[in-house]
LOVOTI-376150 format. One line per field, with one value per residue (C-alpha): residue number from 1; residue in one letter; x, y, z. Coordinates in pm, 1 decimal. Example, Ala and Ser with C-alpha at 12.3 -4.5 7.8 and 13.67 -1.06 7.14 Angstrom:
LOVOTI-376150
seq 1 2
type A S
east 1230.0 1367.0
north -450.0 -106.0
up 780.0 714.0
//
This chain:
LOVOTI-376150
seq 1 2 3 4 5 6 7 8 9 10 11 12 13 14 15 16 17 18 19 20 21 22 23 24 25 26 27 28 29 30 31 32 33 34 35 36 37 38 39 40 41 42 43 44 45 46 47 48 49 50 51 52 53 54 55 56 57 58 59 60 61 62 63 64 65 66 67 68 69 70 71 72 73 74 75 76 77 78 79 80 81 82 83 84 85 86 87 88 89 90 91 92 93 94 95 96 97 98 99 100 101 102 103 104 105 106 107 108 109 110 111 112 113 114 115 116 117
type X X X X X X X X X X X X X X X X X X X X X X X X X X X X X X X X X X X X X X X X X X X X X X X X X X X X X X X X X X X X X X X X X X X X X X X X X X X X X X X X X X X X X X X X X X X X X X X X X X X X X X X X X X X X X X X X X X X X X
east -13837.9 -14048.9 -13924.9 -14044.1 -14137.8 -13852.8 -13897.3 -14006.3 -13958.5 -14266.6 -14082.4 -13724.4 -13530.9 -13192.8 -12870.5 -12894.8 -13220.5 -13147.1 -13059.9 -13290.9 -13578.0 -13378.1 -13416.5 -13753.9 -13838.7 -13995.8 -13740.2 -14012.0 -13729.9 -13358.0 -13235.2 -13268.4 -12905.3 -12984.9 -12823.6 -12885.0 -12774.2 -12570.9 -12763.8 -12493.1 -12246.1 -11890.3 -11553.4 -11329.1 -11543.3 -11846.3 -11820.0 -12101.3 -11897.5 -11642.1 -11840.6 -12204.6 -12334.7 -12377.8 -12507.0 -12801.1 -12984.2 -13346.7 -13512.9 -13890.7 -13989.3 -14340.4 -14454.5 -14314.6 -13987.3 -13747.3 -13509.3 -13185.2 -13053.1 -12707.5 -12714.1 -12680.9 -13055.5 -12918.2 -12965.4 -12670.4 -12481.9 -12172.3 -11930.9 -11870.0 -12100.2 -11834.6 -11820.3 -12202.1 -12205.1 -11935.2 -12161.8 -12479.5 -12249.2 -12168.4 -12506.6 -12621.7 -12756.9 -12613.3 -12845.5 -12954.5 -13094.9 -12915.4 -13097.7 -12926.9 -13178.2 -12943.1 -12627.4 -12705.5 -12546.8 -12339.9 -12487.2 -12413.4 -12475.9 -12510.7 -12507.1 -12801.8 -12831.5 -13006.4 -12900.9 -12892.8 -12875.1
north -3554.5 -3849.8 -4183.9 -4518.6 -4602.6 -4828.1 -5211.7 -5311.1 -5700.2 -5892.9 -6223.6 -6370.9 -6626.3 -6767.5 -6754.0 -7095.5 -7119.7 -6845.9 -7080.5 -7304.1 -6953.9 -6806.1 -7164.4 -7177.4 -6865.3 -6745.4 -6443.7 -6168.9 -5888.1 -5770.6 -5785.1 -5410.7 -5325.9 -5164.1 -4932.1 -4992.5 -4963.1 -5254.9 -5543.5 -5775.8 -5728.0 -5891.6 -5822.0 -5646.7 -5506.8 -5577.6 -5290.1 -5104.3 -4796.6 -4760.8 -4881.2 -4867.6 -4828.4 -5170.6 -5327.2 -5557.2 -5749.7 -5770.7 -5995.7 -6029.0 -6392.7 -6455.4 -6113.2 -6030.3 -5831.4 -6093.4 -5986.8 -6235.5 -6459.0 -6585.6 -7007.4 -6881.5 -6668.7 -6344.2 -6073.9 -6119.6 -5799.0 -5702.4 -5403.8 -5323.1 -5288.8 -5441.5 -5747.3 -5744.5 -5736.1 -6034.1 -6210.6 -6147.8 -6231.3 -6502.0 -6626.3 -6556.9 -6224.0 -5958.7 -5625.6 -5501.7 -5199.8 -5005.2 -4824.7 -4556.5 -4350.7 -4280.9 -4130.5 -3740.5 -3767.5 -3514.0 -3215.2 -3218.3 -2959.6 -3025.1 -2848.7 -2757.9 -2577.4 -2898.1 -2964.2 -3360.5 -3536.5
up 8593.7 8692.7 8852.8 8889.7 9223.0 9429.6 9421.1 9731.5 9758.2 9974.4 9935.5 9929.8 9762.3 9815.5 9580.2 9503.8 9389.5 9144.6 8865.6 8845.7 8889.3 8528.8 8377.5 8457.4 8321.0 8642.1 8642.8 8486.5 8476.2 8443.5 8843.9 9011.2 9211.5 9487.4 9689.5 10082.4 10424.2 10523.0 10757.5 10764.2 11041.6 11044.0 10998.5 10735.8 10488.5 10629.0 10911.1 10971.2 11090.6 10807.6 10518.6 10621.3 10237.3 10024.7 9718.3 9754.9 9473.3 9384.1 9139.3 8993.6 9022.4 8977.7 8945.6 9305.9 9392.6 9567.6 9806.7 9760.7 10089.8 10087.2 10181.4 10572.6 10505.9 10568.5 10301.0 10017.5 10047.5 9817.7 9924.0 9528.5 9264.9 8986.7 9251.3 9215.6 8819.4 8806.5 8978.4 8791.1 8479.5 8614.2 8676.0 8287.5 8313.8 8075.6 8156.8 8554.4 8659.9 8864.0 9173.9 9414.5 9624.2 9940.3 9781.5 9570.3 9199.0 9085.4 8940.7 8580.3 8349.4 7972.2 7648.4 7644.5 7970.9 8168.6 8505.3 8544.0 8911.4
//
């Protein structure tokens, strides 16, 4: 089975600027979900210690991987992956990649004998 290598972002971009990037057609790419560690440390939700898996967001503007800032500049992090896709809805986008290299799938065997993970 071969896999394409992780996108590794080398620049950053803000959620508000993420309009006027689609409109401008400088979005090359469907957005990449990613699966991470969590960065952002508050209350609730946000605690490292009982949830310390999250969603993050990465989009191709200009040819680069772009990791997404909320308005305050810390990485935009989201606790549920269906919170995630409302939002990229939301924002016009109908199709993302999804990318989880931290949590095993579930061994699944098929019809034909193959072992998918």
């Amino acid at each position: 089975m071969t896999t394409t290598p992780p996108p590794i972002p080398t620049i950053s971009v803000r959620q508000n600027e993420i309009p006027g990037l689609s409109a401008a057609y400088r979005i090359n790419t469907y957005p990449v979900a990613v699966r991470s560690w969590r960065e952002t440390e508050a209350g609730g939700f946000a605690d490292p210690d009982k949830f310390p898996l999250t969603w993050t967001v990465y989009f191709m503007v200009d040819g680069q991987w772009a990791q997404l800032l909320s308005a305050r500049g810390l990485r935009r992090e989201w606790s549920s992956l269906d919170r995630l896709e409302k939002w990229l809805r939301a924002l016009g986008f109908r199709y993302f990649w999804i990318r989880n290299d931290i949590e095993p799938a579930d061994v699944i065997e098929t019809a034909s004998g193959l072992t998918l993970k």
